[in-house]
DOZAFI-993535 format. One record per residue: residue in one letter; x, y, z of N, C-alpha, C, O in turn. Coordinates in steps of 0.05 Angstrom, whole numbers, padded with zeros to 5 digits, always signed. Each point is the difference from the previous one (the first is absolute). Layout:
BEGIN
AXYZXYZXYZXYZ
...
//
This chain:
BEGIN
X-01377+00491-00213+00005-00025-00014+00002-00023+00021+00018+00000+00016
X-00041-00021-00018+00009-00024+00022+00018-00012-00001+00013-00001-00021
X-00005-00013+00045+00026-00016-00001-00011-00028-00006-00019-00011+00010
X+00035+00003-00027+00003-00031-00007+00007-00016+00018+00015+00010+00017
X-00022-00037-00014+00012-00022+00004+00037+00005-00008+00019+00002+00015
X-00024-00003-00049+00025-00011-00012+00018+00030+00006+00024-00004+00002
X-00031+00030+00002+00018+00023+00008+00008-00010+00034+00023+00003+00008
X-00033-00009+00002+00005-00004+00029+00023-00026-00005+00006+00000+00024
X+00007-00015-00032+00001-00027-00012+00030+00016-00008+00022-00001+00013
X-00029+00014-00037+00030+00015-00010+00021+00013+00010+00024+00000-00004
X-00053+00022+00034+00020+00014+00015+00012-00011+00020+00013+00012+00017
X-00018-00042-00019+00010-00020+00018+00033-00005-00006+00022+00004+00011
X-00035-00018-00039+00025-00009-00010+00022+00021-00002+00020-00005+00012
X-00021+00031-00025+00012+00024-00002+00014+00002+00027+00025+00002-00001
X-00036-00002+00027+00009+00013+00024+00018-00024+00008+00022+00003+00011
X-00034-00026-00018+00029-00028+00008+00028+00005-00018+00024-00004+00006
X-00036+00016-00031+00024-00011-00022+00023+00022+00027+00018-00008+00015
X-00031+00039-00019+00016+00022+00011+00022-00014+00026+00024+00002+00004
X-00049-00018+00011+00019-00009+00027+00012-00019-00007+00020+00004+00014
X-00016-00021-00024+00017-00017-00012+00031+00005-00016+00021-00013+00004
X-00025+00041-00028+00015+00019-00002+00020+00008+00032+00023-00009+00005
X-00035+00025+00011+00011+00012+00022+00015-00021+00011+00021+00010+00011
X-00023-00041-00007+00003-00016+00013+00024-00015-00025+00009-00023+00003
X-00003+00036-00022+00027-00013-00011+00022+00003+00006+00005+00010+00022
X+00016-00019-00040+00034+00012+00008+00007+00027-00016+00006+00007-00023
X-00011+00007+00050+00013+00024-00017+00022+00011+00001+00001+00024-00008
X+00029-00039+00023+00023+00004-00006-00005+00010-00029-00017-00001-00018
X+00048+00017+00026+00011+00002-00024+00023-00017-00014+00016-00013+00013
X-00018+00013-00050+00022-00021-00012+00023-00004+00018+00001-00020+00013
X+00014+00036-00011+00026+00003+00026-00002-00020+00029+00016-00016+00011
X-00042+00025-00005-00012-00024+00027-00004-00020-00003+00004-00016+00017
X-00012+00011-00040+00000-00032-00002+00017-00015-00011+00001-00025+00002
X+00018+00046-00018+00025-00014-00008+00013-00010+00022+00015-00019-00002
X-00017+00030+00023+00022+00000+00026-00011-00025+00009+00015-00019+00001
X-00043+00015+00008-00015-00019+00018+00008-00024-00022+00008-00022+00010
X-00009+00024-00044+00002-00033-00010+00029-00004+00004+00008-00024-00002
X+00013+00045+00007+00029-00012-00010+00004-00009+00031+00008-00022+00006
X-00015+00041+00015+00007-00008+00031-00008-00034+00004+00012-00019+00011
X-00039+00021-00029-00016-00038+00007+00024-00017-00010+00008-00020+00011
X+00005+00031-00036+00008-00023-00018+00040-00001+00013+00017-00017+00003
X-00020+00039+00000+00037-00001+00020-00003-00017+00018+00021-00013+00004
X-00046+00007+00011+00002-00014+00020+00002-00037+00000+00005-00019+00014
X-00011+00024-00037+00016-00028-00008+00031-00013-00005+00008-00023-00002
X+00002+00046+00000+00027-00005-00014+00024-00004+00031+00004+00016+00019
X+00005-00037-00024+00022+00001+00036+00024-00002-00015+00018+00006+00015
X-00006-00012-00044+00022+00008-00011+00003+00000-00026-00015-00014-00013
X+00033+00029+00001+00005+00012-00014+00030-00005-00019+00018+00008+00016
X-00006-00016-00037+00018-00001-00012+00001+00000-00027-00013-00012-00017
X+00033+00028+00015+00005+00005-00034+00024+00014-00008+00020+00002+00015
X-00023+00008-00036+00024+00023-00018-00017+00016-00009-00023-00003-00008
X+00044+00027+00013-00008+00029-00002+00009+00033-00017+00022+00009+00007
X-00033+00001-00020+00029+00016-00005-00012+00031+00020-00022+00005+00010
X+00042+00007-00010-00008+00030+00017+00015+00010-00019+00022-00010-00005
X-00034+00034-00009+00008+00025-00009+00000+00024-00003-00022+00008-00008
X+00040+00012+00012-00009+00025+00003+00020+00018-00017+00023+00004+00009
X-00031+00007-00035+00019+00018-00010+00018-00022-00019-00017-00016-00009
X+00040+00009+00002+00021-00018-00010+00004-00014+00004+00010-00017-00015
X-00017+00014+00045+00006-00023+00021-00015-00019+00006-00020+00005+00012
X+00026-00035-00020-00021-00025+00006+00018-00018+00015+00023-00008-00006
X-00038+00002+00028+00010-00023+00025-00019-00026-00016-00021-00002-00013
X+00040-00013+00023-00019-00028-00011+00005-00016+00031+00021-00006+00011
X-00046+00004-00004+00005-00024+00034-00011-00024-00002-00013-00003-00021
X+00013-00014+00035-00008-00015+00012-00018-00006+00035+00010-00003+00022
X-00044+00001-00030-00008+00014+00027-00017-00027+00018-00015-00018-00009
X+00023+00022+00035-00017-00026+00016-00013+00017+00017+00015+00018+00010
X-00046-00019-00001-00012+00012+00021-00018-00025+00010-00014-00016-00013
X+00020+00018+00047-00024-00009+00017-00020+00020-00001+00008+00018-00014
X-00032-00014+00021-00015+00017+00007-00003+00000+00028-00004-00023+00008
X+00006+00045+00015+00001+00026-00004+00017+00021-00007-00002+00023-00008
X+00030-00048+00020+00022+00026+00009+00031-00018-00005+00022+00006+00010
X-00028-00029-00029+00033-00013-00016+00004+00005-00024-00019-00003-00015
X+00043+00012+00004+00000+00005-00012+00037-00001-00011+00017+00011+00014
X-00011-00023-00034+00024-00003-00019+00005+00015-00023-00020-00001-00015
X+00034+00013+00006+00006+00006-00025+00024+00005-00007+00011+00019+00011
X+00007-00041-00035+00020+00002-00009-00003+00012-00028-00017-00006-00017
X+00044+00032+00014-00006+00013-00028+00027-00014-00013+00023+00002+00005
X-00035-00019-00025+00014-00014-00022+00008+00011-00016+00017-00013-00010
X-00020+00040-00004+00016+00014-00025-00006+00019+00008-00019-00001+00015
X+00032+00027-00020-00002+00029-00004+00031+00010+00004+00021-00012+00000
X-00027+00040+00005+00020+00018+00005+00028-00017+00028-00007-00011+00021
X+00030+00015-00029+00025-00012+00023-00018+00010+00022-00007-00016+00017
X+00001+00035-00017+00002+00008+00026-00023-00015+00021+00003-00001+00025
X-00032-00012-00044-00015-00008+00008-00001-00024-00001-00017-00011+00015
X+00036-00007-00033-00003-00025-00007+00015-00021+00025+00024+00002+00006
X-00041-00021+00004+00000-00017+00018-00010+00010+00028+00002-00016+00019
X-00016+00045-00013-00013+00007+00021-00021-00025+00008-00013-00013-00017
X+00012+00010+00035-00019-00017+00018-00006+00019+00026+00015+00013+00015
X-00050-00018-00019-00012+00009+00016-00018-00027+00022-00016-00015-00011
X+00019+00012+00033-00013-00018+00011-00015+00008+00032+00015+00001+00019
X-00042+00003-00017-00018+00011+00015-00008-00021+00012+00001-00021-00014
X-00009+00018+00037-00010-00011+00029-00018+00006+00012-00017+00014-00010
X+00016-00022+00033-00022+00005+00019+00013+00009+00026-00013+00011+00018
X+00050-00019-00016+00018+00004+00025+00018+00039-00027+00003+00024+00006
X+00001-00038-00027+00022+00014-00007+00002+00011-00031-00013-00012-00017
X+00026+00031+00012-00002+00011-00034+00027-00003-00013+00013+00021+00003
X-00002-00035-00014+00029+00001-00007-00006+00009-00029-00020-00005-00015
X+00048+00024+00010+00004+00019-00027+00026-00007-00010+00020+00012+00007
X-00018-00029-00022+00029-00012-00013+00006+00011-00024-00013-00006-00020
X+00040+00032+00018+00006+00006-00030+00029-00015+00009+00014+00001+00021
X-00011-00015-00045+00025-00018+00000+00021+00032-00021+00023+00003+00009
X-00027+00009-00023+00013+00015-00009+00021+00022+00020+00020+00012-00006
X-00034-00014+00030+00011+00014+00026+00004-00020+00026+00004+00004+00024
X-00008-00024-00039+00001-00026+00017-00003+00004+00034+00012-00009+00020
X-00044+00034-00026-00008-00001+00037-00031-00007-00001-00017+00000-00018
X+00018-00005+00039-00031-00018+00005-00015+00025+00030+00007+00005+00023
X-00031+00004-00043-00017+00021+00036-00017-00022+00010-00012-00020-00009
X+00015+00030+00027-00024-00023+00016-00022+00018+00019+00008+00012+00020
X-00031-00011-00027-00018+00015+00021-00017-00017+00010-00003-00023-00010
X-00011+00031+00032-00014-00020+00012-00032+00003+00001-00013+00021+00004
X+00005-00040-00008-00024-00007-00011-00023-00010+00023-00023+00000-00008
X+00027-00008+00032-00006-00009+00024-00030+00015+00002-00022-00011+00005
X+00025+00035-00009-00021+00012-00005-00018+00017-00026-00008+00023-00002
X+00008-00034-00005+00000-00002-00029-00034+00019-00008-00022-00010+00004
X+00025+00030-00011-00031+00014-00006+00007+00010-00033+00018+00016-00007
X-00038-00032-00009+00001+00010-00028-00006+00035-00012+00008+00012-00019
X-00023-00006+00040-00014+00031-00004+00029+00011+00003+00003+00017-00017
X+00022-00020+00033+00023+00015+00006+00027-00006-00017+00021+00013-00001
X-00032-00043-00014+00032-00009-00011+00017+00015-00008+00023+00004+00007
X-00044+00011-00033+00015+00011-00022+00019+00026+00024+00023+00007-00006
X-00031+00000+00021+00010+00033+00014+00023-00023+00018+00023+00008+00003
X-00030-00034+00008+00021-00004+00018+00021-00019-00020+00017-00013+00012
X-00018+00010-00039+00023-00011-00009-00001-00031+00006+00022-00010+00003
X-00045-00008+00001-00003-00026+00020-00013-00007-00030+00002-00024-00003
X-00009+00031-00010-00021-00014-00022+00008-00001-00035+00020+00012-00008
X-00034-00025-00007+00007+00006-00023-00020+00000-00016-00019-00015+00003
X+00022+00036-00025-00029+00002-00017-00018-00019-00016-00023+00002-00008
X+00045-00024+00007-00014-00020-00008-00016-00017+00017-00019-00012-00010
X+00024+00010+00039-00015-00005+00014-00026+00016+00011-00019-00009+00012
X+00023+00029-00016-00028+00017+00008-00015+00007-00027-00022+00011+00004
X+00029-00015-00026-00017+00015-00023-00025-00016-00003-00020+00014-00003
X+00014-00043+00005-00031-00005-00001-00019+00009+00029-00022-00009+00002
X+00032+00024+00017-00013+00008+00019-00006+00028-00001-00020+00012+00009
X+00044-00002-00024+00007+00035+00003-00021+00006-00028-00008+00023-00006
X-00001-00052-00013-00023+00010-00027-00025+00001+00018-00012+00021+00002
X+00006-00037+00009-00023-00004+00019-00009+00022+00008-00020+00010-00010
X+00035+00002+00031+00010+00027+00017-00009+00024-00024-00015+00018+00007
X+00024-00018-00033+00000+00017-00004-00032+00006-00024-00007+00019-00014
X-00004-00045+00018-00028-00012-00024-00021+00021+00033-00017+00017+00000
X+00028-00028+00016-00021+00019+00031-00003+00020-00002-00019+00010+00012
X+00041+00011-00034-00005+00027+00005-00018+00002-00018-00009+00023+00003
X+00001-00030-00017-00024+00004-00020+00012+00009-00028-00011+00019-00011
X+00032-00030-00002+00016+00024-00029-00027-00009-00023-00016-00018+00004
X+00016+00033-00022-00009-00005-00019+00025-00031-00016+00025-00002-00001
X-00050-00021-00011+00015-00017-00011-00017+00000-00022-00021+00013-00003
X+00035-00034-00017-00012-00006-00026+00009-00028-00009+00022-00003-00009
X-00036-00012+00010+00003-00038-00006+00003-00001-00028-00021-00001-00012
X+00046+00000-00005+00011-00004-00023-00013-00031-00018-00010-00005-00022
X+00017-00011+00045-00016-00026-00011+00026-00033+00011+00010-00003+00022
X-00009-00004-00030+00015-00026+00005+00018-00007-00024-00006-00002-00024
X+00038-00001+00040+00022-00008-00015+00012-00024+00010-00009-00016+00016
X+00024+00015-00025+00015-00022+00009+00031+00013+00008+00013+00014-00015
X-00007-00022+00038+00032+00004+00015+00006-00015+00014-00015-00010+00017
X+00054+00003-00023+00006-00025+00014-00021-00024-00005-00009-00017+00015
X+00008+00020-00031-00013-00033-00001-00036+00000+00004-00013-00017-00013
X+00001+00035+00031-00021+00006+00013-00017+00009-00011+00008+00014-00019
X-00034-00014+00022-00030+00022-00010+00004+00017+00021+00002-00008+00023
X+00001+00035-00030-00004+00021+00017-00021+00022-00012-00010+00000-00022
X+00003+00025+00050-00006+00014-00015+00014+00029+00001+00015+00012+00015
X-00025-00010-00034+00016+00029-00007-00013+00023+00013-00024+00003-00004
X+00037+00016+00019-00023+00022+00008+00024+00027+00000+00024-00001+00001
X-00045+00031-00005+00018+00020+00002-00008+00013+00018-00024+00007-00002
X+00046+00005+00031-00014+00004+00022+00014+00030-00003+00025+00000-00002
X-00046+00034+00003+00013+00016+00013+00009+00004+00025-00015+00011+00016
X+00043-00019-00009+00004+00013+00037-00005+00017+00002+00000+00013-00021
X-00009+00003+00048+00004+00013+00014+00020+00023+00008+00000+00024+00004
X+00019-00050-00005+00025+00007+00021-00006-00014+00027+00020-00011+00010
X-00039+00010+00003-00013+00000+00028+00024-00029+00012+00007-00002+00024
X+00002-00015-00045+00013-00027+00013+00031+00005-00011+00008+00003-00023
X+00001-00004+00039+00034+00015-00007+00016-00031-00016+00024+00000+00001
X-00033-00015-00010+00011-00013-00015+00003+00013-00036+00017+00005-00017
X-00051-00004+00023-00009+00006-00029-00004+00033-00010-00022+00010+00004
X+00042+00006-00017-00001+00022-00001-00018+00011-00011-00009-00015-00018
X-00003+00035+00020-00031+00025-00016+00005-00010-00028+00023+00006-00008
X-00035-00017-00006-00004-00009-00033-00016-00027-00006-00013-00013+00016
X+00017+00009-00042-00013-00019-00008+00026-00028+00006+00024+00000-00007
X-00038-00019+00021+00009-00030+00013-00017-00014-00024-00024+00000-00001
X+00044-00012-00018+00000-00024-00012-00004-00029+00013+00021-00012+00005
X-00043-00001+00000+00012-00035+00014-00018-00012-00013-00021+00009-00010
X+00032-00044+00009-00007-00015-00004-00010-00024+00029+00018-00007+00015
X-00032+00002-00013-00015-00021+00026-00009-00032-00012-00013-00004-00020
X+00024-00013+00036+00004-00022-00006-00033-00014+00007-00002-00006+00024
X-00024-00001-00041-00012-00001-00002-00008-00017+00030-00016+00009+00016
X+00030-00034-00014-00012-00019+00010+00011+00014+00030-00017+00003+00018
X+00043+00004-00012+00004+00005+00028+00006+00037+00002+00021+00005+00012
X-00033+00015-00021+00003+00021-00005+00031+00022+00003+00006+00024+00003
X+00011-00055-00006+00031+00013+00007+00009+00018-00020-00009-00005-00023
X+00024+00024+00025+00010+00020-00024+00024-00022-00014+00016-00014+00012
X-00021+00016-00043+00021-00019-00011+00017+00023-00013+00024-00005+00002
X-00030+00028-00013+00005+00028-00007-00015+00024+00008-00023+00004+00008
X+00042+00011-00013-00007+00040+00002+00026+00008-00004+00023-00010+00002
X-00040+00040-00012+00020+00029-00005-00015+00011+00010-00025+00000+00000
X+00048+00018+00016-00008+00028+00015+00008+00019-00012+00021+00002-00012
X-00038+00015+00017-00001+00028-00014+00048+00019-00004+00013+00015-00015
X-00009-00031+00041+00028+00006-00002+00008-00014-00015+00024+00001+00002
X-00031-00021-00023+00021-00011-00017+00004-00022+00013+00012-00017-00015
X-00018+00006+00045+00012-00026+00003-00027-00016-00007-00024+00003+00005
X+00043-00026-00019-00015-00030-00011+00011-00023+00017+00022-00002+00011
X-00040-00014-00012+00004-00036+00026-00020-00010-00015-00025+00002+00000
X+00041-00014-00014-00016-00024-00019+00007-00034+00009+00024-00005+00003
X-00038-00013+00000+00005-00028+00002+00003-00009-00027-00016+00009-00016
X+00034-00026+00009+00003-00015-00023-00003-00030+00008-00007-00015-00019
X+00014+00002+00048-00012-00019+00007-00019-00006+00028+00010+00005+00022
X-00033-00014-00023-00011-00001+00038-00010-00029+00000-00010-00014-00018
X+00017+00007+00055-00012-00016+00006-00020-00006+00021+00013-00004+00020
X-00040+00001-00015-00004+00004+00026-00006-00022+00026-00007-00022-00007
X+00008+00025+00026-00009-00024+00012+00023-00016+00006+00002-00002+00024
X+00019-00013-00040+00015-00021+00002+00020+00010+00027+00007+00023+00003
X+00001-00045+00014+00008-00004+00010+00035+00013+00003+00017-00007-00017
X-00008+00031+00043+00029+00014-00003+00006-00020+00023-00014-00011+00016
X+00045+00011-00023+00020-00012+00023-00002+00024+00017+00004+00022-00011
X-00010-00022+00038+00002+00011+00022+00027+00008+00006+00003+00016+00018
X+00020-00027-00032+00034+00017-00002-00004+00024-00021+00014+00021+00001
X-00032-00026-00017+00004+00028-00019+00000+00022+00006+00010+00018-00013
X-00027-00016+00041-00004+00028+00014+00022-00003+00027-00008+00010+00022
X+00032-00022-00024+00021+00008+00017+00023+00005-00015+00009-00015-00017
X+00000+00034+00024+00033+00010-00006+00015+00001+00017-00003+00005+00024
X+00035-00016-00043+00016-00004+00012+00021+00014-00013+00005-00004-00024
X+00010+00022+00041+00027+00016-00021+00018-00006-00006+00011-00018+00012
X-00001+00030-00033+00024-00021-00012+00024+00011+00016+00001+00023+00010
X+00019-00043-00008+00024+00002+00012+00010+00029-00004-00003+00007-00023
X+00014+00016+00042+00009+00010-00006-00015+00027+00000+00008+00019+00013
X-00032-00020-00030-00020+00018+00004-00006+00026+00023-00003-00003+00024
X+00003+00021-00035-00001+00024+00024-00041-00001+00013-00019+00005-00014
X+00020-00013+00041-00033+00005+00004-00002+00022+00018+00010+00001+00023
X-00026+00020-00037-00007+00023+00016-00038-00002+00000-00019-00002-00016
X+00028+00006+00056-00028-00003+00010-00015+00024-00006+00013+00021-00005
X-00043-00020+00004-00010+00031+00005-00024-00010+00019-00013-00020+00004
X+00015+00037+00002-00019+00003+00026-00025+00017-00005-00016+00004+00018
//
């Protein structure tokens, strides 16, 4: 059978479409979730709002201020005696842990400060590492599923359901509930497979923190135990 013009022509086009194919994105959903939320975090230098944390019976209601990378405030406005008026206030020199119920204040030091170690050295808090520790954990590749777009705190987000791993010791082996804040890919909500929920009921981003918010000072009296 002779060859055509127009067959020679086809197996042209045919052999481009193929390399063109080969030459796409072939991450996976998980990979590129990580690469758009890493682009869109990188906008955000602060962070404030109200929050509730719950786990089991128990709901903390706070109040939260973050610099980006490593400031961080949080006063808990209602919950349990035992938890109510904790202040947490993170640095770049220092970590102060204020339960006024035991009216003692820890102080660890922060000087050197590595997020991969917080959680093991007691220097960090989960609210400060969870939009890095989702990132971290979108790398390992879990199976996800994009629910669609809601609204939280005030916000368009989207909704996605991520199986962990386990592989990121924040987020335990199960199905991770979150919500991602469309425009700066911050978590405004999630549930973890343990039952704990961190929902925003208010956020703000961008606006301007007093540079005192991330210093503490103990109240009179106060027991401060250092850790090292």
């Amino acid at each position: 059978m002779p060859i055509t013009r127009r067959s020679i022509i086809w197996v042209m086009i045919c052999t481009l479409l193929v390399m063109l194919t080969a030459c796409g994105d072939n991450r996976s959903p998980a990979e590129k979730m990580a690469a758009t939320m890493e682009d869109a975090l990188a906008g955000v230098q602060t962070v404030a709002g109200q929050l509730e944390i719950s786990t089991g019976p128990v709901t903390l209601q706070q109040e939260l201020w973050v610099q980006r990378p490593n400031f961080l405030r949080t006063e808990t406005e209602d919950g349990p005696a035992a938890f109510k008026g904790t202040i947490v206030v993170l640095n770049d020199k220092d970590g102060w842990f204020y339960n006024p119920a035991l009216n003692m204040v820890t102080l660890t030091n922060r000087s050197q400060f590595d997020p991969a170690q917080a959680e093991a050295a007691a220097t960090g808090s989960l609210l400060e590492r969870i939009p890095d520790d989702i990132v971290a954990l979108l790398r390992t590749n879990p199976a996800i599923n994009e629910i669609g777009r809601e609204v939280m705190a005030g916000r368009s987000a989207t909704h996605l359901e991520i199986i962990s791993n386990g592989q990121i010791q924040a987020f335990p082996a199960g199905l991770l509930q979150l919500w991602l804040d469309e425009e700066y890919g911050y978590p405004l909500a999630l549930t973890m497979s343990s039952g704990l929920e961190i929902r925003f009921t208010s956020i703000q981003f961008n606006r301007p923190i007093d540079p005192l918010t991330f210093v503490f000072v103990p109240p009179p009296g106060a027991l401060v135990q250092r850790v090292e």
